[in-house]
N, C-alpha and C positions, 0 to 999 in steps of 0.2 A: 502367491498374492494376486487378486483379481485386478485389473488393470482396465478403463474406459476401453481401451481396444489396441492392438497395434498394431501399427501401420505399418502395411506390406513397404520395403526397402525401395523398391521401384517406384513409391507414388515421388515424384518430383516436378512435375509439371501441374498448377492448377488455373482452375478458374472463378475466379471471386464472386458471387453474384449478393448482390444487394436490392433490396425489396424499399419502394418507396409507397407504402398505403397511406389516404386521404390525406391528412394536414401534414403529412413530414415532406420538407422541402425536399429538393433535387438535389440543392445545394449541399443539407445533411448527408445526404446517401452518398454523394461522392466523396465526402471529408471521410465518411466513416470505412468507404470501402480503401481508400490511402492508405489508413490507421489497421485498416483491415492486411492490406499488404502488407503494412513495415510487421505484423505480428506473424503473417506465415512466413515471412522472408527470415525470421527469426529463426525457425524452424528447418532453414535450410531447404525448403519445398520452392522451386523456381513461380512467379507468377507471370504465368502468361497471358491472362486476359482480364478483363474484370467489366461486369455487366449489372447495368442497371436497369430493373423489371417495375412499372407501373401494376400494380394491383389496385380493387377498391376492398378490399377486405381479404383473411387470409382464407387459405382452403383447407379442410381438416387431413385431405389424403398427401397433396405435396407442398401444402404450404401457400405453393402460386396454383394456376390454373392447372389441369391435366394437358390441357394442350400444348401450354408453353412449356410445360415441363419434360414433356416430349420432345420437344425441340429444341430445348436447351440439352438432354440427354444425346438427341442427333451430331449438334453441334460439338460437343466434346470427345465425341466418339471420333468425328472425323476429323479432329484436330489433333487424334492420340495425347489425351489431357487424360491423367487417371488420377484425379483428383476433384472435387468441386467442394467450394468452401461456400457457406452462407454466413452474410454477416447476420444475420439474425435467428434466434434461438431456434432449434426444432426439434418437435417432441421425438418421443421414441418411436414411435409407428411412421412417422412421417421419415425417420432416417431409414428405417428398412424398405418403405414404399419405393424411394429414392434409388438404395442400394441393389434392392431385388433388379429393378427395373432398368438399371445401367450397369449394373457388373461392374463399378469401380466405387472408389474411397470417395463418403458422402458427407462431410462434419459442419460443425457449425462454429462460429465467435467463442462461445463457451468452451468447444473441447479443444479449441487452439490455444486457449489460454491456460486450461488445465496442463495441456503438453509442456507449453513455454513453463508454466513453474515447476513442473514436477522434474525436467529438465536443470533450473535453476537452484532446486535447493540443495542445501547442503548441512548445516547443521542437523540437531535430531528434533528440536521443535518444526523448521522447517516443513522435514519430510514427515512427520507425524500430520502435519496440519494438510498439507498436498493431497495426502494418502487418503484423509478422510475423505475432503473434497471429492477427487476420483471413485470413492466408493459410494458415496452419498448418489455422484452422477449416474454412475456404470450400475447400478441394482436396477432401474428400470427398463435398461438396456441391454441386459442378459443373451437373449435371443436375436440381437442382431450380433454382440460379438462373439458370439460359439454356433455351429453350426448343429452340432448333435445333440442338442438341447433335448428335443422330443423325444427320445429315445426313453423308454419305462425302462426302471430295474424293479427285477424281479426279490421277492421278498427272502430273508436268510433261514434258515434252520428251524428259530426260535420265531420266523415273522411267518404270517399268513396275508394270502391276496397280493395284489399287486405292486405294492410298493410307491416310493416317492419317486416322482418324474427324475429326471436328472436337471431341469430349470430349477422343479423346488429344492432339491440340493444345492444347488450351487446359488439358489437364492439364501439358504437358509445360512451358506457360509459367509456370503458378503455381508450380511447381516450382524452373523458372530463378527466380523472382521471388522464392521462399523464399532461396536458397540465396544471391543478392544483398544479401538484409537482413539475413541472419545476416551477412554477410561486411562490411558497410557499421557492423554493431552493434558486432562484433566490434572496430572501428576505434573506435568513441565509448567502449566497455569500456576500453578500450587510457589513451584519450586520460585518462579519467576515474580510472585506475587510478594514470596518471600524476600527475594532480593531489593525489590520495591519498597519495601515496607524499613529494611534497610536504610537506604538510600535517605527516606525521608524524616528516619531516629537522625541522619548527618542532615542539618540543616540547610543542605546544598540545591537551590532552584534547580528546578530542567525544562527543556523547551522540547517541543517536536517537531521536526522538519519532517513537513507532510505537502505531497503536492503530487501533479501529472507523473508519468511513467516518464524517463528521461528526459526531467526539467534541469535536472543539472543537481539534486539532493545531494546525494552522494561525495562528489564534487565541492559545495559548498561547504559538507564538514569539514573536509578533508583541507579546504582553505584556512580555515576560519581555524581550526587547533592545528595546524602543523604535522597530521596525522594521519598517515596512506592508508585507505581501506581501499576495497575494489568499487572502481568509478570506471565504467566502461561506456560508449556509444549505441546503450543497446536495450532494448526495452525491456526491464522487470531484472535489470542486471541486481541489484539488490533485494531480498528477499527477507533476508534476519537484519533485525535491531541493529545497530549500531549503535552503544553510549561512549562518547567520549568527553570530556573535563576541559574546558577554555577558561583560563583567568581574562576579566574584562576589564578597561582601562581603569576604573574604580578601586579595580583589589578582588571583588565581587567573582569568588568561581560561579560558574554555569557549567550543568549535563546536559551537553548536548545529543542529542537522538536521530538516528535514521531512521526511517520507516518505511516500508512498502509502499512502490506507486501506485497509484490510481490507473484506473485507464474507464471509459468509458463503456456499459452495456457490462461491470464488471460481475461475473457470475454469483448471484445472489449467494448460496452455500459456501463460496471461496471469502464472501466476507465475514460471513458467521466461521467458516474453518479459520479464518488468519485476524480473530478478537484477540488471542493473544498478545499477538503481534502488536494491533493496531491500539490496543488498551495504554501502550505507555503515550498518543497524545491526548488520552482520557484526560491522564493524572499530571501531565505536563502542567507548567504557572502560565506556560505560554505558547503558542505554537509561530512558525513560523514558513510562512505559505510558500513555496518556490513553484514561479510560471514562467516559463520559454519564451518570452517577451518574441522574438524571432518567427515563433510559429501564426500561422493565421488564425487557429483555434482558440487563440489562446485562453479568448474571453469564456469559450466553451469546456475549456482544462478547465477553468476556473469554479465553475458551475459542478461539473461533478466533482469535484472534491469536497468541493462545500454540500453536496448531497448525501457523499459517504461521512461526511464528519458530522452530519444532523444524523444520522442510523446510527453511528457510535456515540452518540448522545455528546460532542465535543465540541460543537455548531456554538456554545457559548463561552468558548476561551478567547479570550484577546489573541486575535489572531496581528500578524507583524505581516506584511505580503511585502513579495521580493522579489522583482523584476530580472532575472538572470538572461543570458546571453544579447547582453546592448551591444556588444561586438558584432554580432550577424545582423544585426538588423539595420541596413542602409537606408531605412524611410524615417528620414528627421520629423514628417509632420506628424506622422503615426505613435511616435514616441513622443511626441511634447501633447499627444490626445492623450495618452493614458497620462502621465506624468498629471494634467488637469485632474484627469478624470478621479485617479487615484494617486490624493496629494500626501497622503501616511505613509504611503508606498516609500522601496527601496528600489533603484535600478542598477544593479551590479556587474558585472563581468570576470566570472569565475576564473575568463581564463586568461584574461589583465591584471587582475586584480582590480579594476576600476568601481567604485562605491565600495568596495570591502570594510573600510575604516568607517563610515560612514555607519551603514548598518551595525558593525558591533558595537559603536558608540550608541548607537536606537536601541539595541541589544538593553545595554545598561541603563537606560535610561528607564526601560520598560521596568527593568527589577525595580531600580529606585523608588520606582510610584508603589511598588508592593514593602520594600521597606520604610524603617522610620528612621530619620536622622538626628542624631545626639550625641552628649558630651556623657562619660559616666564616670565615675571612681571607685576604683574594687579594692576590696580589703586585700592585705598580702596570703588569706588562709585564703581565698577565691582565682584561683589561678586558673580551677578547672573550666571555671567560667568566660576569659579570658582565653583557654586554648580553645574552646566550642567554636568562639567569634573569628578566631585564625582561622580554622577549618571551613568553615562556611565562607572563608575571606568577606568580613565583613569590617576589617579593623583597617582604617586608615591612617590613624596616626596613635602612636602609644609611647607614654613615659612615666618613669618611677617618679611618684613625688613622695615626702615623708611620712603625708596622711594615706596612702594608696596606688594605684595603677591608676592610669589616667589614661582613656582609652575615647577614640574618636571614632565615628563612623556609621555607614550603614544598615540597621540591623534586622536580616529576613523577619517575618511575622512568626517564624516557629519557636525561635528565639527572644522575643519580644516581653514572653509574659516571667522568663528568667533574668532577667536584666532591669526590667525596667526600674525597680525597687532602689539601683545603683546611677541613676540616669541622676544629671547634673543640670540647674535650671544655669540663666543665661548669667547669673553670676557667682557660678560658682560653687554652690552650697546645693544639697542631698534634695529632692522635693518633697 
């Protein structure tokens, strides 16, 4: 299996360099080279420097200038750094120009991300979806990660002439090897789509907790149902779905959903490779935002999320937003600005428990507005109707009476058009 590149055992020491051209602030490039660090540090690669490079436009050979690039090569050489990481994308000519020209490990944003997940996953959609990702990247880049590339082979027995390079071979197999994973993915879509489509024959709402890379997602499921999945301090620590079932004060069950973080500058192809993934906050009734309230970014977490969920066409679900980690954050004035700012908002503390109750009461209150509330009376041959409304917990109060079941409560809208015919006006009697 072809692989973006791997990295010699020895790279441990790097240097970050972030590029600030025309209108992107200063400010940007430094948040971004932080976020830049917390993702190689992920990687177990030490960071020892991180530099920020003024340009007015990029260069096609190194990206930055020939000169600074020269001297940012100088520089790591004599600081023994066998590593240089750019936070910003670079093409495939520009990583060998790089490579050639410093004899050490040259990557960028993108293929640190691809490492972090390919690292992380672990089911078979996962690494199906990873795998693509990495080959979609690594086909253009053939020729920086193998060295005998050029090399002709010579034609067999039954061939004449010279033959396919050994590039076009090994292009032609990452190729067959894309075209497999799509066709392999395409099956787990399938399989997933099927289970989905399940889910919504059981008339049971779902929501999607969708937000930044370690806002606390993870974490909050695992509050919120009583339910230990892996919830670690560590960026992109969840990869696969998570659906787990909360009964809400109502009666009212909810699927609740994990999803894959976000992160900003996130590699275009890894979000076309991980639509599977991200499709259950498609079909969610609701989503439900989780932001690091603690962090300085936050308002900018916010922003790309809300960027990746208009590309997943999701940008028009009732979104719920939910302030997590108010325990770290010691600026009282800062938090009654957002609380203003954003008064729908929830402010919680996953690891107090503090707003917890509060949220899954907004929780139900959210379903409420999507069901209808009524009185009904069901014949004693309609029981089956009657268990649907258990299953969906939609039944709040029920008693035998002579004429029928007598049934109170909630009812989702999937439900709606089978009941309603049994629905009881205000006093009493069939409509």
């Amino acid at each position: 299996m072809f692989e973006v590149r791997e990295k010699p055992k020895m790279v441990e020491r790097a240097l970050l360099i972030g590029v600030q051209i025309q209108k992107k602030s200063e400010d940007d490039v430094d948040s971004l080279l932080l976020e830049l660090a917390d993702l190689v540090s992920t990687l177990e690669i030490e960071v020892m420097e991180t530099m920020a490079i003024t340009i007015r436009k990029p260069h096609p050979h190194f990206f930055i200038g020939k000169g600074k690039a020269f001297e940012i090569i100088k520089h790591a050489k004599s600081k023994g750094y066998d590593c240089i990481v750019f936070d910003d994308a670079l093409t495939p000519a520009q990583q060998r120009n790089w490579e050639k020209e410093s004899r050490i490990c040259v990557i960028d944003r993108q293929e640190v991300i691809l490492d972090i997940f390919a690292s992380r996953a672990q089911t078979k959609e996962a690494v199906l979806q990873v795998g693509l990702a990495r080959m979609v990247y690594s086909l253009p880049r053939l020729t920086r990660a193998w060295t005998h590339l050029s090399r002709q082979r010579g034609g067999g027995t039954k061939m004449r002439g010279q033959g396919e390079t050994q590039l076009e071979a090994d292009q032609r197999i990452v190729r067959d090897r894309i075209a497999s994973l799509k066709r392999r993915l395409a099956v787990v879509r399938a399989h997933r789509g099927t289970q989905r489509k399940r889910r919504m024959k059981k008339p049971v709402p779902s929501a999607a907790i969708v937000g930044y890379t370690n806002a606390g997602k993870s974490s909050l499921l695992n509050k919120i149902t009583g339910v230990e999945i892996l919830a670690e301090d560590k960026l992109f620590a969840t990869l696969d779905p998570t659906t787990r079932q909360v009964i809400l004060p109502s009666g009212q069950k909810l699927l609740l959903t994990d999803t894959v973080g976000f992160v900003r500058k996130l590699p275009h192809n890894l979000i076309e490779a991980f639509k599977a993934t991200l499709e259950e906050a498609v079909v969610a009734d609701f989503l439900i935002h989780v932001l690091d309230i603690s962090s300085p970014e936050v308002e900018k977490h916010s922003e790309t999320t809300l960027e990746v969920l208009k590309e997943l066409g999701a940008n028009e679900k009732r979104i719920l937003t939910v302030f997590n980690k108010t325990d770290l954050n010691d600026d009282s004035f800062a938090l009654n600005r957002m609380q203003v700012r954003y008064p729908e908002a929830e402010f919680v503390s996953v690891l107090n428990g503090e707003g917890i109750d509060n949220l899954v009461h907004h929780m139900d209150d959210l379903l409420e507005t999507n069901s209808k509330y009524g009185e009904y009376l069901f014949p004693f041959d309609r029981y089956d109707l009657i268990s649907h409304l258990h299953k969906a917990g939609c039944v709040k109060t029920e008693q035998t009476r002579e004429d029928g079941v007598y049934v109170e409560g909630f009812i989702c809208p999937a439900l709606q058009p089978k009941v309603d015919k049994f629905q009881l006006n205000g006093k009493g009697c069939k409509i």
